[in-house]
C-alpha positions as CSV (number, residue, x, y, z in Angstrom):
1,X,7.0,-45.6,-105.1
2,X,6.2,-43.9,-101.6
3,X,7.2,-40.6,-104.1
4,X,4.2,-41.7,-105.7
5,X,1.8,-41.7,-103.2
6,X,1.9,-38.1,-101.8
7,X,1.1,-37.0,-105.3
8,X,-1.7,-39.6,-105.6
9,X,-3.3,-38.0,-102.1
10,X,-2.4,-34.3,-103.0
11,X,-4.7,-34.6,-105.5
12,X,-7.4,-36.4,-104.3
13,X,-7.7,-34.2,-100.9
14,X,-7.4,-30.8,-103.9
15,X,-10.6,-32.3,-105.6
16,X,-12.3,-32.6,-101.9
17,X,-11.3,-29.7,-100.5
18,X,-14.1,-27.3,-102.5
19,X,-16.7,-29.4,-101.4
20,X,-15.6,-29.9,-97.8
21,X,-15.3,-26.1,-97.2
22,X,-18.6,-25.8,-98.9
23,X,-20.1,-28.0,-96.4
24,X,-17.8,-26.2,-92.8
25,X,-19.4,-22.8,-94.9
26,X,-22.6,-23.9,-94.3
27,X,-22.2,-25.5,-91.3
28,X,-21.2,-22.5,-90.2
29,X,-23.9,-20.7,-91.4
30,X,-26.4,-22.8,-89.3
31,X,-24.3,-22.2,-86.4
32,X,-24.6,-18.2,-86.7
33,X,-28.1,-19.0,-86.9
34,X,-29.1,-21.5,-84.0
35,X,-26.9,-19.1,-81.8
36,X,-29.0,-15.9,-83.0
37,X,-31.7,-17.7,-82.7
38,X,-31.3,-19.4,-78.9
39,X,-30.2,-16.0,-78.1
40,X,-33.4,-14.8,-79.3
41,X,-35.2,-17.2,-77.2
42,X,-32.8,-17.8,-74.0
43,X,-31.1,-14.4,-73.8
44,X,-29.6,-15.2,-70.3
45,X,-27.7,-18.1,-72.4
46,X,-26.4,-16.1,-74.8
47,X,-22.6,-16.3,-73.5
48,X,-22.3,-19.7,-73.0
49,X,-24.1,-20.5,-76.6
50,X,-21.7,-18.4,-78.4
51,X,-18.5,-19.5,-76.6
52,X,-19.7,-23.2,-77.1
53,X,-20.2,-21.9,-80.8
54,X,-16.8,-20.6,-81.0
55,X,-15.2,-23.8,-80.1
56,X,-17.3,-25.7,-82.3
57,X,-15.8,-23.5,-85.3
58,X,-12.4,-23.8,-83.9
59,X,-12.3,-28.2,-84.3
60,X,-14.3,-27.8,-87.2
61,X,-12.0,-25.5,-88.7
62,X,-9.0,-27.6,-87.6
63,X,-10.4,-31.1,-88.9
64,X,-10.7,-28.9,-92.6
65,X,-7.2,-26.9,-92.9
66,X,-4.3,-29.8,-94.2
67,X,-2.3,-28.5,-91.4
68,X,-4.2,-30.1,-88.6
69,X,-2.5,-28.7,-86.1
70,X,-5.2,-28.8,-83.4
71,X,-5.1,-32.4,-83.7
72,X,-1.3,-32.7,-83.4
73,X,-0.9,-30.6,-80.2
74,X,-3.6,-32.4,-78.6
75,X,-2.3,-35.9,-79.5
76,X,0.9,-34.6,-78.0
77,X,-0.9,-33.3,-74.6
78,X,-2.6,-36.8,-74.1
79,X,0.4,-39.0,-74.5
80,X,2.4,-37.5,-71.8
């Protein structure tokens, strides 16, 4: 039965996984945007926006790839 259940969630996270990178695409997108824009407005910011925006990509782009492995080193660092 537990042979089962990776099968069961393979599939289910494959049918999600378009519409989740749809949704990081575009939230990515915005990103590019807001930061072009605030650099627009704030140009002394400019640095600190894009390096915030960086790291915002990074976890978003480690909360979408199955590997996760972001999460897993950082769960490692805290528990020590």
């Amino acid at each position: 039965m537990s042979a089962l259940a990776p099968v069961a969630t393979d599939s289910t996270n494959h049918r999600r996984s378009p519409r989740r990178e749809t949704i990081l695409l575009v939230g990515l997108v915005g990103l590019a945007v807001a930061v072009v824009l605030f650099g627009l407005v704030f140009p002394e910011l400019l640095a600190p926006a894009v390096a915030i925006a960086v790291l915002a990509a990074i976890v978003a782009l480690d909360w979408v790839l199955p590997s996760g492995e972001l999460r897993q080193m950082s769960g490692r660092h805290w528990m020590r």
